[in-house]
Wavefront OBJ file of the C-alpha trace (Angstrom):
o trace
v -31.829 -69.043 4.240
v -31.902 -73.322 7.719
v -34.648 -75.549 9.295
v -36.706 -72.078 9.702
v -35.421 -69.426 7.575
v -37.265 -69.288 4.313
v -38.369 -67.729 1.219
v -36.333 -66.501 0.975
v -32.778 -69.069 2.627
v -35.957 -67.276 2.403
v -35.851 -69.375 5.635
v -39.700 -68.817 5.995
v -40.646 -70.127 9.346
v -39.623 -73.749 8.439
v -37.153 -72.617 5.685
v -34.570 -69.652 6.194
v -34.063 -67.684 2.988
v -33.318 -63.633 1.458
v -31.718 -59.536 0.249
v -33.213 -56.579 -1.001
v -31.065 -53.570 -0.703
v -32.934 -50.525 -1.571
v -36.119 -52.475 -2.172
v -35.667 -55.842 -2.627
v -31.827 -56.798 -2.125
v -30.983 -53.468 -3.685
v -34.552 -51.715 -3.174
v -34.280 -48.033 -2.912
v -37.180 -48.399 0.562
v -36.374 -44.579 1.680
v -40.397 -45.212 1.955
v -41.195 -48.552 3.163
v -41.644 -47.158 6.549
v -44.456 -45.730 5.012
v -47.961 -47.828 5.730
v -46.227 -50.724 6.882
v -48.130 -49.812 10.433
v -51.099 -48.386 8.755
v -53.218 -51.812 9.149
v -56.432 -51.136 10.456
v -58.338 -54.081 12.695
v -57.702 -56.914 11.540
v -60.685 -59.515 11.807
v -59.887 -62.820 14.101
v -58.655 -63.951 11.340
v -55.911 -61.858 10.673
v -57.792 -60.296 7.703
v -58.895 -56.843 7.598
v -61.501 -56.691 4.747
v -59.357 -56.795 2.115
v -61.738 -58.099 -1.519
v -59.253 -61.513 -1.379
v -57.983 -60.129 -5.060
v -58.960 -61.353 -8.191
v -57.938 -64.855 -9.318
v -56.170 -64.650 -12.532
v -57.283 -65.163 -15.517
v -56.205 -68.410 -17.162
v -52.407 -67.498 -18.173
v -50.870 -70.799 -18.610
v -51.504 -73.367 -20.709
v -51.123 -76.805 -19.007
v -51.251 -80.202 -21.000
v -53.184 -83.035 -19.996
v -50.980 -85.348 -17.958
v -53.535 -88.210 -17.168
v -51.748 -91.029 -15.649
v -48.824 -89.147 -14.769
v -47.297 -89.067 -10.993
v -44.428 -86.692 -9.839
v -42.794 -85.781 -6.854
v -41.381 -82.212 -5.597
v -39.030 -81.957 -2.666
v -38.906 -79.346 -0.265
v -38.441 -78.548 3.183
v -41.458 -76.396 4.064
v -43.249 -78.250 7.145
v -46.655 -77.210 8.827
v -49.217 -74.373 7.176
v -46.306 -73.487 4.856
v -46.290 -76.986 3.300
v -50.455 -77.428 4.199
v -50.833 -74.558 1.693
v -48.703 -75.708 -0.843
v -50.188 -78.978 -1.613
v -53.381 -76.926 -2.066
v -51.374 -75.223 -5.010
v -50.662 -78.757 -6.164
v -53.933 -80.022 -6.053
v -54.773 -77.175 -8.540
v -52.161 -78.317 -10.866
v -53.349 -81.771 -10.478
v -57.273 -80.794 -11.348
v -56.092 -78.799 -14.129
v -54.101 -81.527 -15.803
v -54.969 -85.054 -14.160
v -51.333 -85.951 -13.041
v -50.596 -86.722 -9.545
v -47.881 -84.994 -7.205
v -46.614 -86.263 -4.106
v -45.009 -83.617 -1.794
v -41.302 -85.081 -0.638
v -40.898 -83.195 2.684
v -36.715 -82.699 2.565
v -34.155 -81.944 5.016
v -32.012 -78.714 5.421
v -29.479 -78.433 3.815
v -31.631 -79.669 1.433
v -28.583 -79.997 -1.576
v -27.576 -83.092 0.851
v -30.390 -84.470 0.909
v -30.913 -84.285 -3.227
v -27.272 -85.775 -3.008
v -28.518 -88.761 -1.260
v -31.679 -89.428 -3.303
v -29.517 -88.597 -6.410
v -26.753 -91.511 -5.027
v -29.964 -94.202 -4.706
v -31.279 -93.275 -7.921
v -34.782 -92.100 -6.576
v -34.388 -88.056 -7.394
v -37.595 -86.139 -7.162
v -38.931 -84.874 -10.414
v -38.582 -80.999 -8.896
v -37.155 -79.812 -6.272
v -37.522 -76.223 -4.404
v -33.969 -74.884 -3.917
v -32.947 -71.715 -1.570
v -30.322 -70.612 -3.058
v -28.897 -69.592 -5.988
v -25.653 -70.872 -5.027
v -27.621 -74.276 -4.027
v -28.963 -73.896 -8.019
v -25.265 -74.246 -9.177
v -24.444 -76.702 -6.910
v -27.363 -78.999 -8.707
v -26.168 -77.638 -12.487
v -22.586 -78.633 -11.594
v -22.977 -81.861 -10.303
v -25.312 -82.351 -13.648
v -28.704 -82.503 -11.554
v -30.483 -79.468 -13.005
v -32.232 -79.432 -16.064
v -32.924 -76.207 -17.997
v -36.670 -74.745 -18.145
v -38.124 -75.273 -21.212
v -39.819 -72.583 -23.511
v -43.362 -72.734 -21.431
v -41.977 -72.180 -18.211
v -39.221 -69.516 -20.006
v -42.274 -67.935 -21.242
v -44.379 -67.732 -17.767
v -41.143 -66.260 -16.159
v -40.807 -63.351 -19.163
v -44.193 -62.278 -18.513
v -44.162 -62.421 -14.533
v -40.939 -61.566 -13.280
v -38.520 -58.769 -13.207
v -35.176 -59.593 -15.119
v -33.559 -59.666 -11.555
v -35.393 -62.547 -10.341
v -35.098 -64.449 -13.803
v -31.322 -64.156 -13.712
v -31.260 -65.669 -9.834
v -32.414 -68.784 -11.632
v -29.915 -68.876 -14.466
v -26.287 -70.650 -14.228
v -24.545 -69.128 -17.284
v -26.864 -68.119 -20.022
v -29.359 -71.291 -19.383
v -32.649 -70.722 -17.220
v -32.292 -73.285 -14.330
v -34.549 -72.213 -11.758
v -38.091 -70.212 -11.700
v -38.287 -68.247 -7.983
v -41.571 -69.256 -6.414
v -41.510 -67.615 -3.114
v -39.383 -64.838 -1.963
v -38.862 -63.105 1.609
v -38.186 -59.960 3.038
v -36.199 -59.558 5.721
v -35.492 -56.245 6.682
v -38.303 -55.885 9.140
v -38.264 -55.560 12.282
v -41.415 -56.473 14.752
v -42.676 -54.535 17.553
v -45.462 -55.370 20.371
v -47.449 -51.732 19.945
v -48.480 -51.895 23.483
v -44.948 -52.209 24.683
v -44.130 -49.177 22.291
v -47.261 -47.092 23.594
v -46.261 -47.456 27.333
v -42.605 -46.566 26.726
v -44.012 -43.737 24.798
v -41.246 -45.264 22.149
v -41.419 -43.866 18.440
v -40.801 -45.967 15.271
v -36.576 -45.244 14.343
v -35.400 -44.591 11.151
v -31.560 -44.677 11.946
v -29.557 -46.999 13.911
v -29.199 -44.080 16.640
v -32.423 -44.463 16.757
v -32.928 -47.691 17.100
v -30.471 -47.509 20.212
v -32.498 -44.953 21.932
v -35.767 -46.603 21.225
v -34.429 -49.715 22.905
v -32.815 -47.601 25.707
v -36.784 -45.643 26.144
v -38.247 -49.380 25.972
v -35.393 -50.554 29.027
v -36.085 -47.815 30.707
v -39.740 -48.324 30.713
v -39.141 -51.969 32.390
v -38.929 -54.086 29.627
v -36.279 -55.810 27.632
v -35.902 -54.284 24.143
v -35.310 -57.220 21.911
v -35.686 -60.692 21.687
v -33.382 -62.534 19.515
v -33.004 -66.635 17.980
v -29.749 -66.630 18.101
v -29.993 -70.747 18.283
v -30.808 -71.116 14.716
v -27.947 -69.135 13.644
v -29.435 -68.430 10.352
v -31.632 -65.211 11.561
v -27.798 -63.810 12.995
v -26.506 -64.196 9.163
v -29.602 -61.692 8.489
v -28.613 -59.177 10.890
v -25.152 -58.666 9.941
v -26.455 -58.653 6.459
v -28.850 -55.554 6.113
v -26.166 -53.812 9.197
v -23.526 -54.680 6.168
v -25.645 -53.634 3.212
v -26.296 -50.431 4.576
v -23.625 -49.037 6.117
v -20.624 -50.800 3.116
v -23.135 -50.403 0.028
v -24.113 -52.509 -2.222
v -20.661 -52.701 -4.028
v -18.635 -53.821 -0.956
v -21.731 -56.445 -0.312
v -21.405 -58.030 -3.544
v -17.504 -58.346 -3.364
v -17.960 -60.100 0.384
v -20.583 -62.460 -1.005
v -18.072 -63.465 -3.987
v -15.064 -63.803 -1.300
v -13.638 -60.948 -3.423
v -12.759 -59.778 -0.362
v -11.840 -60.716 2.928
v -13.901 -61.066 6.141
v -10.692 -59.050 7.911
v -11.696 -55.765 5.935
v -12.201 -52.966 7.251
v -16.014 -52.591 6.499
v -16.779 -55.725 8.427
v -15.031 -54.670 10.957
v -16.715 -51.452 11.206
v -20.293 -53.948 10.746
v -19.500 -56.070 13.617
v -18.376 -52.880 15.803
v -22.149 -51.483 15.027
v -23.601 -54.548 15.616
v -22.161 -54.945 19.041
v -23.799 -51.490 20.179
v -26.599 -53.799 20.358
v -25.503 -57.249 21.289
v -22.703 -55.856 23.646
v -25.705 -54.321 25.679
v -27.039 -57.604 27.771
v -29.617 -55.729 29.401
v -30.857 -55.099 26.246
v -31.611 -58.718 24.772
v -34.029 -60.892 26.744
v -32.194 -63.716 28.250
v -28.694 -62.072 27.984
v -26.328 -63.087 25.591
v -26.124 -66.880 27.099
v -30.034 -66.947 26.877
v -30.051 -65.189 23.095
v -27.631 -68.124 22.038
v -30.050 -70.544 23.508
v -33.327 -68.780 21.950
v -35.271 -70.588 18.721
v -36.369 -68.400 16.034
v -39.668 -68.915 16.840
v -39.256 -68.733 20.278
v -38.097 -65.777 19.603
v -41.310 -64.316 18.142
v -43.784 -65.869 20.583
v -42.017 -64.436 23.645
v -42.484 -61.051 21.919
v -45.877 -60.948 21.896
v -46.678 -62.976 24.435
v -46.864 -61.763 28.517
v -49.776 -59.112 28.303
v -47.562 -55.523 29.199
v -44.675 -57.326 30.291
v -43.081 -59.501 27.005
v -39.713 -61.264 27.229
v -38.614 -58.902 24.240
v -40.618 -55.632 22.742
v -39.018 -56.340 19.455
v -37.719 -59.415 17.106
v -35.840 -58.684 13.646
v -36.889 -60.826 11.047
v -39.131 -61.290 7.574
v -42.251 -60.782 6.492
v -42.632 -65.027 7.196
v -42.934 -63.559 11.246
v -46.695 -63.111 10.645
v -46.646 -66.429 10.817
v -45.318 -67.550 14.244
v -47.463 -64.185 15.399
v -49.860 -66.115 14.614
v -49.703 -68.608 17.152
v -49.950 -66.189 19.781
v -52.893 -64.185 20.783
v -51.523 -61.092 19.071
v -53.337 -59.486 15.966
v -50.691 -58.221 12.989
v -52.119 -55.003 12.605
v -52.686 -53.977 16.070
v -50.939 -56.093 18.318
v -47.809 -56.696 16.647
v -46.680 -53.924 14.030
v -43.202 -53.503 11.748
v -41.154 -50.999 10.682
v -38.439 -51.281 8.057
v -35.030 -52.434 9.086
v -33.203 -48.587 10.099
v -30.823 -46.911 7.918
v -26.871 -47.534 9.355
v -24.374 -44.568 9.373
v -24.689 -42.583 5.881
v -26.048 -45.488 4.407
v -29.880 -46.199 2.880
v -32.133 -48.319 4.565
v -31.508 -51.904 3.671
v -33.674 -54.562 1.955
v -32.491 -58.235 2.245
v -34.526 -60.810 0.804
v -34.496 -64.748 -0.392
v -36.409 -66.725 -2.271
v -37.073 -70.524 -3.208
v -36.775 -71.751 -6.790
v -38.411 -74.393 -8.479
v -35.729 -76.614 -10.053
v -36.091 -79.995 -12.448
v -34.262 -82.867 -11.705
v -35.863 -85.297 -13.815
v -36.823 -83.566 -17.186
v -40.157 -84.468 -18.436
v -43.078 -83.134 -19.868
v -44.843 -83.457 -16.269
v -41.993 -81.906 -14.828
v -42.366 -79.227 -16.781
v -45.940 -78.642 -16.740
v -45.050 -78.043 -13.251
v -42.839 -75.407 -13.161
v -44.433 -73.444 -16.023
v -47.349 -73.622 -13.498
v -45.532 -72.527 -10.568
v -44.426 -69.864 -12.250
v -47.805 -68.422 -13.365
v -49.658 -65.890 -11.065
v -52.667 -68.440 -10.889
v -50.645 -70.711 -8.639
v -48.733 -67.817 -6.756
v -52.387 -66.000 -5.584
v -53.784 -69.689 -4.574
v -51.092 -69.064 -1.539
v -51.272 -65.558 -1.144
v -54.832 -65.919 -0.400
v -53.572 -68.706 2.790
v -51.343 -65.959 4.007
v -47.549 -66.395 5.418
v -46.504 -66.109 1.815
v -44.609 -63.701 -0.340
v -44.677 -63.813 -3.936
v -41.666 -62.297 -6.344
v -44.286 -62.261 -9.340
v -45.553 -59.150 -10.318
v -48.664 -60.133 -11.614
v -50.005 -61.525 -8.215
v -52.981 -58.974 -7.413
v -52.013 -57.556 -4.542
v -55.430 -57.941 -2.639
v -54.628 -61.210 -2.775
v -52.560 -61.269 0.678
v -54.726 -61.259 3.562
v -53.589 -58.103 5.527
v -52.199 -54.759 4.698
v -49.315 -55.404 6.454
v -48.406 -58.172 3.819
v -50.080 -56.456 1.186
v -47.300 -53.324 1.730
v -44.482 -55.601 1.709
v -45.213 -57.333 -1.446
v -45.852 -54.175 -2.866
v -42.342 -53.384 -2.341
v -41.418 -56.252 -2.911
v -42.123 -56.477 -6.495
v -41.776 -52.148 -6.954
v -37.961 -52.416 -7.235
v -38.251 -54.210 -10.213
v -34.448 -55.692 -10.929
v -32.809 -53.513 -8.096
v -32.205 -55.795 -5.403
v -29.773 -58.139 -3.812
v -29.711 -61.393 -2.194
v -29.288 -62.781 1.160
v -25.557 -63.248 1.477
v -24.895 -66.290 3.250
v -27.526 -67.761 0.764
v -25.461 -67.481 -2.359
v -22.323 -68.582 -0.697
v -21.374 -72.056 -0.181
v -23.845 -73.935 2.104
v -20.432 -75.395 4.315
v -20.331 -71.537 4.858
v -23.383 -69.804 5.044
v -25.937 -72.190 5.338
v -24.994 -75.333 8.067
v -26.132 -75.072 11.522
v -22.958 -75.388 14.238
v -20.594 -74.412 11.346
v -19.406 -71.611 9.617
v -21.018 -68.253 9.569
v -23.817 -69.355 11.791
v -21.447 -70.890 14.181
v -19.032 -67.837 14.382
v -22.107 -65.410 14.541
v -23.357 -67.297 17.967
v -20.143 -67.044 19.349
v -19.708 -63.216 18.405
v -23.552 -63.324 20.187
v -21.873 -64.633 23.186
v -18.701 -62.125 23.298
v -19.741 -58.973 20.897
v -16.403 -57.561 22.068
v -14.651 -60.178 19.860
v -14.505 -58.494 16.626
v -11.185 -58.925 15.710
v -11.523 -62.987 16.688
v -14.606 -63.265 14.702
v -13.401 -61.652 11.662
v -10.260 -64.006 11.803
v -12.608 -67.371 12.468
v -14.846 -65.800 9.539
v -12.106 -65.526 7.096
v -10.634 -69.003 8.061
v -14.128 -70.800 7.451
v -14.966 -68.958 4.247
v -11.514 -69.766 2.781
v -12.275 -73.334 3.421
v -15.598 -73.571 2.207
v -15.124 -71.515 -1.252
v -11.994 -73.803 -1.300
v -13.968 -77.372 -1.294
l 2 3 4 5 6 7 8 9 10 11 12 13 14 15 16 17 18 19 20 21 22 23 24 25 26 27 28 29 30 31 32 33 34 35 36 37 38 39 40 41 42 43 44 45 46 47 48 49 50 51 52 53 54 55 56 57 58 59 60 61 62 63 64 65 66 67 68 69 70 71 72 73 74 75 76 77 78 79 80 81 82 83 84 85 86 87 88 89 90 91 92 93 94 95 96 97 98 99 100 101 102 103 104 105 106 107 108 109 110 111 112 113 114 115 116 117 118 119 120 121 122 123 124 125 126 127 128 129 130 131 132 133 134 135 136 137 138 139 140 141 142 143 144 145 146 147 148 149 150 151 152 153 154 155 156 157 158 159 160 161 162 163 164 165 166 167 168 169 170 171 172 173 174 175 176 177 178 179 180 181 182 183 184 185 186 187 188 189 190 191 192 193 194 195 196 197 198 199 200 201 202 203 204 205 206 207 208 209 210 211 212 213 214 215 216 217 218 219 220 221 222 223 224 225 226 227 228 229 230 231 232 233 234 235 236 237 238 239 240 241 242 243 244 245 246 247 248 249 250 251 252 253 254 255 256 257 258 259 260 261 262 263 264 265 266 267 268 269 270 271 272 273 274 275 276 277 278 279 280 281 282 283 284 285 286 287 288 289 290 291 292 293 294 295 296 297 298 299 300 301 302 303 304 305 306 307 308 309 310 311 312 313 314 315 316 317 318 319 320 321 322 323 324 325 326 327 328 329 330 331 332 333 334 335 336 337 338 339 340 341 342 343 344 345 346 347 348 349 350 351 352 353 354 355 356 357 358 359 360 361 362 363 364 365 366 367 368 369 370 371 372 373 374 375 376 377 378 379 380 381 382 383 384 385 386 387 388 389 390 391 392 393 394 395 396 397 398 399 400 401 402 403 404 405 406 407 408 409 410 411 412 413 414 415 416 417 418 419 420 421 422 423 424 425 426 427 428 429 430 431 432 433 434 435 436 437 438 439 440 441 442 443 444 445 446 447 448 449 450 451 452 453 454 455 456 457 458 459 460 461 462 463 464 465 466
């Protein structure tokens, strides 16, 4: 996950979050390709006559909390944030308490710290990671779920996403939103002109970007300023072409950033960033590119876009948004390409719903956010992925989102998560520092490898040190 990576660090566009691997952080996607592009027109709405799903039935029983007041923390800003407060209000009709929404800072485990120091905590908090979850349980902050919320996350969630929330046998956290980000974006008309195909490979990938250059446009546009969205590429490059085995050992610091297989990641990555030409701005003006900046540029310029692509999530659909481009039509996606010998990859996040203060409000509020009622009041708003499988799918308002959280919840407990997300946030998850920082600089000098892996190892040392 970051001030924009999200649900994943799901870093969502104002959160940065997520890893699937062969579906999911482990999801076996040989298909996602599938009808990922198979949107139809979407209305000017971004909707393309999809029924809106069915609201749940009543699931979850909720006490009556009249007179009760709450707060949640988390650092979702704009529509994300807009269109959680309308799942609030829900909670709040159905039981007569009243929550106020905290809006946080990232890394939001420092900011907890603070309120935590002044004795003002917020009753829940929405945490990123699972490594941020045992950061909270450690320093005594967390308080375990009770039986309803235990109960809501049985019937809704694959074991996988039940056991992200759980610091040694005790359920901590319940996963509310969840990202994928193995996707990568493409302006269609771009693609049409170039005559450009959709790759499945990393080859591919190369020579689609080489047919887009060609055709007078720069292949990709990348936000390398935010440093988190750079964590995400090395991630499904790493995921693919090591395994799943060798990604689990790197995200433990079971092994070192000087092996071998991050070597041979970096090397792959560089095919791309090594190629200036091929990212819009150079290197120098990657490095200085916003993640959302990063989008808009993409589909913005008629037949003649800063970038014809942008890797990220499904949360993209979202900054799209903002332009005059229609998901769908305009903009399209296609799975993150399979690396070497490896399977396509599936990296993902999420953001879990975490007490602080244990009450039976607090409670209530969990055991709500972990029922599909509250989940398919934000699918419906759109920009949102859900990790519970009982979210009707019609719910999301586009096919595009509707395939991806049809994957998203297929793989069942066969998935991993983003990397730099379950590592220490001095590591993984601190703009200017660590991975994010050494990732920029490998941006701005790709040949590097050997440097980076050095100033990788160094910083990771330190930070699963303190």
């Amino acid at each position: 996950m970051g001030s924009t990576r999200s649900t994943l660090r799901t870093r969502t566009p104002s959160t940065r979050r997520s890893t699937f691997r062969t579906a999911l952080a482990g999801l076996a996607i040989g298909s996602l390709a599938l009808t990922l592009t198979a949107c139809g027109g979407d209305d000017d709405n971004g909707k393309d006559g999809g029924d809106g799903g069915k609201t749940p039935a009543s699931s979850v029983k909720l006490p009556k909390l009249n007179g009760k007041s709450l707060e949640i923390a988390a650092v979702w800003t704009g529509d994300e944030q807009k269109n959680f407060k309308q799942v609030l209000s829900e909670f709040e009709k159905r039981t007569g308490a009243k929550v106020t929404f905290v809006p946080a800072q990232d890394p939001i485990i420092n900011f907890l710290g603070s309120k935590v120091a002044g004795g003002a905590p917020p009753d829940v908090a929405m945490l990123p990671q699972p490594g941020a979850i045992k950061q909270a349980v450690d320093k005594k902050w967390a308080k375990p779920l009770g039986a309803e919320a235990q109960a809501q996350l049985t019937k809704n969630y694959a074991q996988g996403w039940q056991d992200l929330g759980k610091v040694g046998d005790k359920q901590y956290g319940a996963y509310y939103k969840a990202a994928n980000k193995s996707l990568i974006w493409y302006n269609t008309k771009v693609f049409e002109n170039a005559a450009a195909k959709e790759p499945n490979t990393w080859k591919d990938l190369l020579s689609t970007s080489q047919a887009i250059y060609d055709s007078g446009v720069t292949p990709f546009s990348v936000g390398g300023a935010d440093g988190w969205p750079l964590t995400d590429w090395f991630e499904n490059i790493y995921l693919s072409q090591a395994g799943p085995e060798k990604y689990d050992q790197l995200a433990k610091h079971n092994i070192k950033w000087t092996d071998p297989s991050v070597k041979d990641a970096l090397t792959t990555l560089a095919e791309l960033w090594g190629k200036k030409d091929f990212l819009a701005g150079g290197n120098k003006g990657a490095v200085q590119t916003e993640f959302t900046k990063s989008v808009e540029q993409t589909f913005t310029g008629g037949e003649q876009p800063k970038g014809a692509m942008v890797y990220e999530g499904d949360f993209v659909q979202v900054n799209i948004q903002q332009t005059k481009a229609k998901v769908g039509t305009d903009a399209k996606v296609f799975p993150f390409p399979a690396v070497g010998s490896g399977d396509r990859p599936v990296v993902s996040g999420g953001d879990a719903a975490v007490i602080l203060k244990d009450s039976k409000a607090a409670q209530a509020l969990v055991t709500w956010l972990a029922s599909p009622e509250a989940a398919t009041i934000q699918a419906k708003l759109g920009g949102y992925l859900s990790p519970n499988k009982n979210v009707d799918l019609a719910s999301y308002p586009n096919a595009v989102q509707r395939e991806i959280a049809k994957q998203l919840v297929g793989v069942g407990n066969d998935f991993r998560f983003d990397m730099s997300d379950q590592m220490p946030q001095a590591f993984g998850g601190t703009p200017g520092k660590g991975e994010w920082k050494a990732l920029q600089d490998f941006l701005m000098n790709p040949k590097d490898v050997a440097g980076t892996q050095k100033t990788l190892e160094a910083e990771a040392t330190k930070a699963f040190k303190d």
